[in-house]
C-alpha positions as CSV (number, residue, x, y, z in Angstrom):
1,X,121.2,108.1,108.9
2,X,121.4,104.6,109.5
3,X,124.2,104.0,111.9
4,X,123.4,107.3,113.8
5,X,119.5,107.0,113.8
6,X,117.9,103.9,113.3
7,X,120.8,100.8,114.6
8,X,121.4,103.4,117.5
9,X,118.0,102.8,118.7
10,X,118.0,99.1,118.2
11,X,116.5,98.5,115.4
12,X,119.5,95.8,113.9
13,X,117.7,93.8,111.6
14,X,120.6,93.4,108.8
15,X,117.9,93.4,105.9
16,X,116.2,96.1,106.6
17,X,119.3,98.4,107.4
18,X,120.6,97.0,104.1
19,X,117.0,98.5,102.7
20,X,117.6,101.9,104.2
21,X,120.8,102.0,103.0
22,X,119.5,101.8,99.7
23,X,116.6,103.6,99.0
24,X,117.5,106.9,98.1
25,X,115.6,109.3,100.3
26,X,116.8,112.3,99.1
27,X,114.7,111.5,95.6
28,X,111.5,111.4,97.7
29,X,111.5,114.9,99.3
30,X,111.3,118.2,97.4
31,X,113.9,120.2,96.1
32,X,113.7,122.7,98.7
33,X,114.1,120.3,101.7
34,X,117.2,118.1,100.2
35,X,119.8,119.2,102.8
36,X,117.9,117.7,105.3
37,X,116.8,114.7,103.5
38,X,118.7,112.6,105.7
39,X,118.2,114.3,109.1
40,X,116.4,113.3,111.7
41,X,113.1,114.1,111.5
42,X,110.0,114.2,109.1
43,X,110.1,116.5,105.9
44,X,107.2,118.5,103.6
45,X,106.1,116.9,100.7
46,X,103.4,119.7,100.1
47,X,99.7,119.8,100.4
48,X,100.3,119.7,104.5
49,X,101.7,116.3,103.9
50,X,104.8,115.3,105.6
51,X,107.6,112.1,104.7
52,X,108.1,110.4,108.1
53,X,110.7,110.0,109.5
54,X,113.7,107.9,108.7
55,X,113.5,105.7,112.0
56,X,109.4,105.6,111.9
57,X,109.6,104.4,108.4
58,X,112.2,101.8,109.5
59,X,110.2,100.8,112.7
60,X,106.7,100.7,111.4
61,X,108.7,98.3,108.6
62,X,110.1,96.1,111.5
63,X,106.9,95.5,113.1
64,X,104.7,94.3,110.1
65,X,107.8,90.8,109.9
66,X,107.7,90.7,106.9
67,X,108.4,87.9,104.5
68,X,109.9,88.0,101.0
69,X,106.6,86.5,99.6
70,X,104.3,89.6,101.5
71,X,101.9,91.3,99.8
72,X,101.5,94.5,101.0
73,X,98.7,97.7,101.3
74,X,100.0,101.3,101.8
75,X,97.2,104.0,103.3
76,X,98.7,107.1,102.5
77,X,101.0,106.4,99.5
78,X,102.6,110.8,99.9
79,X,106.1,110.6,98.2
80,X,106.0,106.9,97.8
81,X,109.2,106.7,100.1
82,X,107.6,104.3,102.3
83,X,106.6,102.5,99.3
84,X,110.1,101.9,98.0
85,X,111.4,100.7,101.3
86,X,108.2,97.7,101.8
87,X,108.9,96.8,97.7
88,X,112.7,95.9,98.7
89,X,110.8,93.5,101.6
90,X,108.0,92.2,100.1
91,X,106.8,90.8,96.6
92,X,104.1,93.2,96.0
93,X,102.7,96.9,97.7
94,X,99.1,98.7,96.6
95,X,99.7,102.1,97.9
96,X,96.9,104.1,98.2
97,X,96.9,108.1,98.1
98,X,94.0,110.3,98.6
99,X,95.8,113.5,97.0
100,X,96.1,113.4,93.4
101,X,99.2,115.3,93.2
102,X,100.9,113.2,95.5
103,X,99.9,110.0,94.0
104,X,101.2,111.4,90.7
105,X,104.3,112.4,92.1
106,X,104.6,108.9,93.6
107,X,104.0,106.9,91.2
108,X,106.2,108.8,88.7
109,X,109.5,108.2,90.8
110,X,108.5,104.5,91.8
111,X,108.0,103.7,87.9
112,X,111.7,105.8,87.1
113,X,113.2,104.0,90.0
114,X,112.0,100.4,88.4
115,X,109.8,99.4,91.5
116,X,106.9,97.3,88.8
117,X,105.7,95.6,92.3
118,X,104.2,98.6,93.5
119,X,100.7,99.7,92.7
120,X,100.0,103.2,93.2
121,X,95.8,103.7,93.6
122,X,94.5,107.2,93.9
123,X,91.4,106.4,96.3
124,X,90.1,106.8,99.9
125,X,92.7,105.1,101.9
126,X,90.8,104.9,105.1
127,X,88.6,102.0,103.0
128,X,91.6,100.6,102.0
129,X,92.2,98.4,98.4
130,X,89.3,95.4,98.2
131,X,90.4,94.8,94.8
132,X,94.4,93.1,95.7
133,X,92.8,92.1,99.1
134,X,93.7,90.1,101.3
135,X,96.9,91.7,102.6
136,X,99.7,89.8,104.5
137,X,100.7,93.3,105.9
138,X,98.9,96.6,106.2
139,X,101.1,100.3,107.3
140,X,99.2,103.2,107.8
141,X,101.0,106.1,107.6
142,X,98.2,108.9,108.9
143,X,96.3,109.4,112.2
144,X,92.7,107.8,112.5
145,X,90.6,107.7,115.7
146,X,90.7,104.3,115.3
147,X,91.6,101.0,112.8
148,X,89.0,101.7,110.0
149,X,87.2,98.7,109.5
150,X,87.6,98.2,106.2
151,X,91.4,97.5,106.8
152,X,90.8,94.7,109.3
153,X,88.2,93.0,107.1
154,X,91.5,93.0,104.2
155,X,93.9,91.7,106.5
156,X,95.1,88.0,105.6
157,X,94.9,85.1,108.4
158,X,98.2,85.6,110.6
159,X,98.7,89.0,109.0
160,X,99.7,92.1,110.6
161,X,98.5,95.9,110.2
162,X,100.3,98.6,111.8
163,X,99.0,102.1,112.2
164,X,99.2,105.7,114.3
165,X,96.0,105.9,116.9
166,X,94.5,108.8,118.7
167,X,93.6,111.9,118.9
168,X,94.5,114.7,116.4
169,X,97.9,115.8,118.1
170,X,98.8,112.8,120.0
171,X,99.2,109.1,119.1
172,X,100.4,105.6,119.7
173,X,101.3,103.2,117.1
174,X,98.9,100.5,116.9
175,X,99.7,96.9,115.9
176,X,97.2,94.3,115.2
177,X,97.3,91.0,114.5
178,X,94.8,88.3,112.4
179,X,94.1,85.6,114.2
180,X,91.1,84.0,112.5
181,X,88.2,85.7,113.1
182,X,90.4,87.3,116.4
183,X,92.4,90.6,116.4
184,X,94.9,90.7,118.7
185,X,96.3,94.3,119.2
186,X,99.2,95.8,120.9
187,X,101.0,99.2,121.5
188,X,104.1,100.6,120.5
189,X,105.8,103.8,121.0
190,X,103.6,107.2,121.2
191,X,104.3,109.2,117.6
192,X,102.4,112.4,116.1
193,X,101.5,112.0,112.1
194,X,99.3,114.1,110.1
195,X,95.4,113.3,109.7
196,X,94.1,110.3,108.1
197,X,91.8,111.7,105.4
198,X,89.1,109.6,103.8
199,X,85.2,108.1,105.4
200,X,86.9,106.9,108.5
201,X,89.7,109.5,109.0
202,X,89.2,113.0,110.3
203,X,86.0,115.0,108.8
């Protein structure tokens, strides 16, 4: 997975290939999806949820630059895979997950794999986590029309939020950046995640 799908494509950061070595994927997906746990493409999780990824997980990762000291907010906590990957990279991740299931499932095998920096909130995502705010680094990991607003006001000075824009079937990922009372935004590559859910997702 991570010689053939994410260093192919030039993502090289020794660290984070080190990360995505280690996480164990295969512990985030359900039982029924296992023999493609590693393949090259998102996965159901149930409740029209979907794990991204494995190269979208380590891109979206790539472009928060993250440092060791980071503290981190999740929107859209789903398996918690994500999760696991930005605790090995950072000193402390909310996660927040609209779906109770999910965020039970989540925070289950977070806590049994011994990730005590993560904090898994069930709540409306799309208003982010006041409470732990401000955040050096925000990942969105469902479509929204636009940034909410709510995660722009919790991003730290010189942080950096990174999320999928657009319409329902079609989006690009978004990367913003805090400079003071400035947000500096840029594009990356176009991708196609599920709906954002929550006050400033999709009714």
């Amino acid at each position: 997975m991570v010689t053939e799908q994410i260093a192919a494509r030039g993502l090289r950061t020794p660290r984070l290939l080190a990360v995505m070595e280690k996480v164990p994927r295969h512990l985030f997906v359900p039982a029924e999806e296992l023999p493609w746990a590693y393949a090259d493409g998102p996965l159901p999780i149930g409740e029209g949820q979907t794990i991204s990824q494995p190269y979208i997980v380590a891109l979206m990762t790539d472009l928060l630059d993250l440092k060791p000291a980071a503290r981190l907010l999740e929107v859209g906590a789903g398996s918690g895979y994500q999760a696991a990957v930005l605790a090995e990279l950072a000193a402390e991740v909310h996660t927040v997950e609209i779906i109770p299931s999910l965020a039970r499932g989540a925070q289950e095998i977070l806590q049994r794999l011994g990730y005590t920096q993560v904090h898994v909130h069930l709540a409306d995502g799309s208003l982010g986590w006041k409470e732990a705010a401000p955040y050096d680094g925000i990942i969105v990991t469902a479509a929204s029309p636009k940034v909410p607003p709510p995660l722009l006001e919790q991003l730290a000075e010189g942080g950096r939020l990174v999320a999928p824009v657009g319409t329902r079937g079609s989006q690009v990922l978004e990367i913003v950046r805090r400079e003071g009372t400035r947000f500096v935004r840029d594009v990356h590559i176009p991708v196609a995640f599920v709906p954002l859910r929550g006050q400033y997702g999709w009714k």
